[in-house]
C-alpha positions as CSV (number, residue, x, y, z in Angstrom):
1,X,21.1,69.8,104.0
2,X,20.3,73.0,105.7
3,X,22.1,76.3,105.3
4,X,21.5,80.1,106.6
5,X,22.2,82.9,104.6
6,X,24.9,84.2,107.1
7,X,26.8,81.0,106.2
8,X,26.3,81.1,102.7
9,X,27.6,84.5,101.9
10,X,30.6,83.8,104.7
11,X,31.8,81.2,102.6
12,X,31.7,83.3,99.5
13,X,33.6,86.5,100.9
14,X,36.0,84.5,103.3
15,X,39.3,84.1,102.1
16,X,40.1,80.2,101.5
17,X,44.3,79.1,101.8
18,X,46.1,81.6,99.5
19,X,43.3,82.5,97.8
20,X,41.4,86.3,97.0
21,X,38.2,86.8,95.7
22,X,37.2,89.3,93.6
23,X,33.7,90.1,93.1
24,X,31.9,91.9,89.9
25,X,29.2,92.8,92.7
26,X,25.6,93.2,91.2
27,X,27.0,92.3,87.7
28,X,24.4,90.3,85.9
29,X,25.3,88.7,82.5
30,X,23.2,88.3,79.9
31,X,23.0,84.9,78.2
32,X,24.2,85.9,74.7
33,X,27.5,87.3,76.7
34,X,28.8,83.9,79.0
35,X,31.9,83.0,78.9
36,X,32.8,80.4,75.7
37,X,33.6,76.5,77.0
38,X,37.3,75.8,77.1
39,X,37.0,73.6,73.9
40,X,34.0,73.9,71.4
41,X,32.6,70.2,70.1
42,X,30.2,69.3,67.2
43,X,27.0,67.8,68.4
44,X,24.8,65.7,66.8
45,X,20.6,65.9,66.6
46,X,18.9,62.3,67.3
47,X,15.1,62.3,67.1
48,X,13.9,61.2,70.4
49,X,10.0,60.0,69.3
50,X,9.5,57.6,72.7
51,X,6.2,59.2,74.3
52,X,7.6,60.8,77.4
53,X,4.9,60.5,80.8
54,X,3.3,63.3,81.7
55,X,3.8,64.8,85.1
56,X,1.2,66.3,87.8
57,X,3.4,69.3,88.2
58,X,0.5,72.2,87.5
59,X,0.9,74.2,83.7
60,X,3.0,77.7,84.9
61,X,5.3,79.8,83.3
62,X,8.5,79.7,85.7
63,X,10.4,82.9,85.3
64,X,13.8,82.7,83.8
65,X,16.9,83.0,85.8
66,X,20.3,84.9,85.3
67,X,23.6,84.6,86.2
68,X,26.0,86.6,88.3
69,X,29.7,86.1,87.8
70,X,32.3,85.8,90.7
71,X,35.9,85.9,89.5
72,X,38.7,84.0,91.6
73,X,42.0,84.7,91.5
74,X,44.7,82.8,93.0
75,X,47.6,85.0,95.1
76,X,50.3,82.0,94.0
77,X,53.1,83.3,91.8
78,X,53.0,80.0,90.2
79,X,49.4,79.4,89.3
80,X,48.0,81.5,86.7
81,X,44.4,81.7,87.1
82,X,40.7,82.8,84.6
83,X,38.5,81.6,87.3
84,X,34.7,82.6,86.4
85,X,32.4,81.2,88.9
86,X,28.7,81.7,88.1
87,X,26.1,82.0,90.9
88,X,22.8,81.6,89.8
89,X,19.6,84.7,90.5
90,X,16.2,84.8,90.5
91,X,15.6,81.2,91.1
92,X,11.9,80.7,93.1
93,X,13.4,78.7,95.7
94,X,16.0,80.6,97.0
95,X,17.3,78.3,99.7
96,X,18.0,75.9,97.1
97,X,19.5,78.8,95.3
98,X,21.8,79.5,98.0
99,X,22.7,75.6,98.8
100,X,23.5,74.9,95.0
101,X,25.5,78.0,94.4
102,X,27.3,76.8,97.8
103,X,28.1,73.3,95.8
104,X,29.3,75.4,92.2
105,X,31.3,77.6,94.4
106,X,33.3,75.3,97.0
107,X,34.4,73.4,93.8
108,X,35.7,76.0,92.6
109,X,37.5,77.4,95.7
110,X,38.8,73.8,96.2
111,X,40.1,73.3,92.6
112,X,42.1,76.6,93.1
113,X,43.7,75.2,96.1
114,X,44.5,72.2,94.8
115,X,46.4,73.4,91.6
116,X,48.0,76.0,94.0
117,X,49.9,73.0,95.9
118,X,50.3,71.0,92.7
119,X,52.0,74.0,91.0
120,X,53.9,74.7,94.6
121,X,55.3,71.4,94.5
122,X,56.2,71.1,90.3
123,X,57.8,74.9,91.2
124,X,60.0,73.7,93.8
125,X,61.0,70.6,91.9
126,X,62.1,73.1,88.7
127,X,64.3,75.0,91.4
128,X,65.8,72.3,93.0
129,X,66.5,70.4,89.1
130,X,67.7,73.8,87.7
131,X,65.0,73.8,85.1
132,X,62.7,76.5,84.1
133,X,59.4,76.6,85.6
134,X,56.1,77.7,83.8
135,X,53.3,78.7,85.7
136,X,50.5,76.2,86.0
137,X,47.1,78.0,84.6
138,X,43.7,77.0,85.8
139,X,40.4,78.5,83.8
140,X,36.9,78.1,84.9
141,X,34.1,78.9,82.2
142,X,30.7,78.5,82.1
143,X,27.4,78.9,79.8
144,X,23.6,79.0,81.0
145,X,22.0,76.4,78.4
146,X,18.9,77.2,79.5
147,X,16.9,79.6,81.7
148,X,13.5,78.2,82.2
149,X,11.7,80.0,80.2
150,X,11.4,77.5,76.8
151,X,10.8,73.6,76.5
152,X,11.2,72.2,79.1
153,X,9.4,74.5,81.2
154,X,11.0,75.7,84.2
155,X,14.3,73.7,83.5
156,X,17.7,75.1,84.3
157,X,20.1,74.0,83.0
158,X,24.2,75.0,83.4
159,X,27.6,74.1,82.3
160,X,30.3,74.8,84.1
161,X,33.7,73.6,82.2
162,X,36.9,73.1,84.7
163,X,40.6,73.1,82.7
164,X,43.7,73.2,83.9
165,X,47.1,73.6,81.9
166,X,50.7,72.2,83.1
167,X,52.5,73.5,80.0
168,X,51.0,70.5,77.5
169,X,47.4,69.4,76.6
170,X,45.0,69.5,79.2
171,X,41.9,67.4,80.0
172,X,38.9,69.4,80.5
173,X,36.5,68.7,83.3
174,X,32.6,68.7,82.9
175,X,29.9,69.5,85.4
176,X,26.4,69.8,84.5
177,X,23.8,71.5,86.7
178,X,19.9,70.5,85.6
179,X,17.5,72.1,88.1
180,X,13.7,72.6,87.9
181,X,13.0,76.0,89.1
182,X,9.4,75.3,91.1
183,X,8.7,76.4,94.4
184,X,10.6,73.9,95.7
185,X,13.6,73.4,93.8
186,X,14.7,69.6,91.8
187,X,17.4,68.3,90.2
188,X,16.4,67.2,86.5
189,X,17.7,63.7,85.6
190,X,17.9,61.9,82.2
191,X,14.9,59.6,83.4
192,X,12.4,62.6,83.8
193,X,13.2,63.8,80.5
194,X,13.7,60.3,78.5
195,X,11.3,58.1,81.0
196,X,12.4,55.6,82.5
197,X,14.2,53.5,79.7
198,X,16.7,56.7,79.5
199,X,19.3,54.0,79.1
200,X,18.3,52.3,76.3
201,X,17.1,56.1,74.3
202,X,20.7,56.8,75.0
203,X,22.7,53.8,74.6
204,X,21.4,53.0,71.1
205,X,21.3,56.6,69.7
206,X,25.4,56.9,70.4
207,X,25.5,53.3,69.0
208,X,23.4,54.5,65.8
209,X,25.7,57.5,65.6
210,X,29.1,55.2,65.7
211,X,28.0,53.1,63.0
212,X,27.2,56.5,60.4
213,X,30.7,57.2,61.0
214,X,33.1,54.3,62.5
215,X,36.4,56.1,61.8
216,X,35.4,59.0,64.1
217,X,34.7,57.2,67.0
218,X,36.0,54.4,69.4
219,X,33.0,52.2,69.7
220,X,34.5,49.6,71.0
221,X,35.1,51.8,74.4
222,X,31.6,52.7,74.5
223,X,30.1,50.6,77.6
224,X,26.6,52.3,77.6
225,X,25.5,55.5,80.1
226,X,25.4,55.3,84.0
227,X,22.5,56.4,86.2
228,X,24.5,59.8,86.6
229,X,25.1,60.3,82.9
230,X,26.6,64.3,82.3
231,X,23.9,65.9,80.3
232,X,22.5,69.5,79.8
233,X,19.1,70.8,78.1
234,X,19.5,73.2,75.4
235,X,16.5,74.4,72.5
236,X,14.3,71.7,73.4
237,X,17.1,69.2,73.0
238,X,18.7,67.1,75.8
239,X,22.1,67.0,75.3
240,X,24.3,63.7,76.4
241,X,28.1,64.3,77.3
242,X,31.1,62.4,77.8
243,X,34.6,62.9,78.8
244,X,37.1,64.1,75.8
245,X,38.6,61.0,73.9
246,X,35.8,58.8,75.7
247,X,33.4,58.0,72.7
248,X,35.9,59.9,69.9
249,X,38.7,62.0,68.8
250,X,39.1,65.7,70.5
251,X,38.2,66.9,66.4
252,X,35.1,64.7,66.7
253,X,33.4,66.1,69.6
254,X,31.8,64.0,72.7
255,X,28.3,65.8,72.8
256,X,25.1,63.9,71.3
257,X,21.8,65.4,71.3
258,X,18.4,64.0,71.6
259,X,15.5,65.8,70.6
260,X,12.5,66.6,73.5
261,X,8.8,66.4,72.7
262,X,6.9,69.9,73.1
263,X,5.5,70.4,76.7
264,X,7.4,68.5,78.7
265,X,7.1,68.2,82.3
266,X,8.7,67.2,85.0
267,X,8.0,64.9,88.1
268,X,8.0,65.9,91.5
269,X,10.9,63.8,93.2
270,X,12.2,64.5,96.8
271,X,14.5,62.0,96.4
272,X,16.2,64.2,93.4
273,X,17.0,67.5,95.5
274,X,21.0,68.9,95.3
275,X,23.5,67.9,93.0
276,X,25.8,66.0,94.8
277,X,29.1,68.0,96.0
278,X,32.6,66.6,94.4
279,X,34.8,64.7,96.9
280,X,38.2,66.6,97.3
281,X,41.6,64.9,99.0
């Protein structure tokens, strides 16, 4: 996928449906300062000793990467919006900069527009039944697990959490962004930091976990990871994720973590480049 500049910042200054964007221009934030996830979960620490395989990537020290914050705000009476939307600087490759932040940024434009028509349509329905409507509210946050500057080296890794509110309990979405930061750009998958029987590290660890503590968790729901498994990489820790109520109770907490050897590396893989972009109606 190709992409000039021009296009790229088009996209991020035009003005999408109903929408406005407001931009803090040049506003870099600093990684103690992001934006809290919508709900906080416990996570739990499984050694990880399976020898990982080293890679033929040569020893550098990547630079770390920050985070600049675009805020979107929806022009709808009847859609209350917190919409942070982080863009990622001071990656090496900067076309693959430009094409991810593309990805992180069109979901976001494209969740506001959907929740605009939603709350449209649940508006109208209020007016028309003589009941009281309450504006919808849609919040985007987002933390920066990792810069590239600790174990693993030159790993990026991002969160971005998705929640929108229709006046009961909401169900948080997910999305995970695991980039290695090398002259040419990679996404990081479970199998370059597990090797290649990721499936089986996993699988068992959350199965280990369930039996310490059975009444905290649904094991009987728990059919094992896919190939596109939500994860992050955090302290020298990979980080496994699941959908709320998937594996557990909201109280319990979804997130397992799995603990890296020292010095990993990863693999060059040009069949691992962009993260994919999230199919929209």
């Amino acid at each position: 996928m190709e992409m000039t500049n021009n296009r790229f910042t088009m996209l991020k200054l035009g003005v999408v449906g109903c929408t406005m964007l407001a931009g803090l221009s040049g506003a870099i934030i600093p990684l103690t300062g992001n934006a809290a996830a919508a709900s906080a979960e416990q996570a739990t620490a499984i050694p990880m000793n399976t020898p990982i395989p080293k890679a033929s990537i040569p020893a550098t020290h990547p630079s770390s990467v920050a985070v600049k914050e675009v805020i979107l705000i929806s022009a709808s009476k009847e859609l209350k919006t917190n919409m942070k939307v982080p863009q990622l600087t001071g990656m090496r490759d900067t076309t693959y900069q430009a094409e991810m932040n593309d990805i992180i940024f069109s979901h976001a434009n494209k969740d506001m527009a959907n929740w605009e028509k939603e709350a449209a349509q649940a508006a109208s329905d209020a007016k028309a039944n003589g009941f009281t409507y309450r504006p919808y509210e849609l919040t985007i946050t987002y933390e920066l697990k990792s810069d590239g500057s600790s174990n693993p080296a030159g790993v990026i890794s991002l969160e971005v959490t998705t929640y929108g509110e229709t006046g009961g309990t909401g169900m948080p979405r997910v999305d995970t962004y695991n980039v290695f930061n090398g002259e040419r750009a990679q996404l990081v998958r479970l199998q370059d930091l597990l090797g290649d029987n990721f499936k089986e590290i996993v699988n068992t660890g959350v199965l280990a976990k369930m039996d310490e503590d059975p009444q905290n968790y649904f094991k009987n729901d728990f059919k094992g990871i896919n190939e596109e498994q939500g994860f992050f990489v955090e302290k020298g820790e990979a980080v496994v994720i699941f959908p709320k109520y998937a594996i557990a109770p909201g109280s319990t907490g979804s997130r397992i973590r799995f603990s890296l050897p020292e010095n990993v590396t990863i693999t060059p893989n040009s069949l691992s480049r962009l993260p994919k972009r999230r199919p929209y109606n």
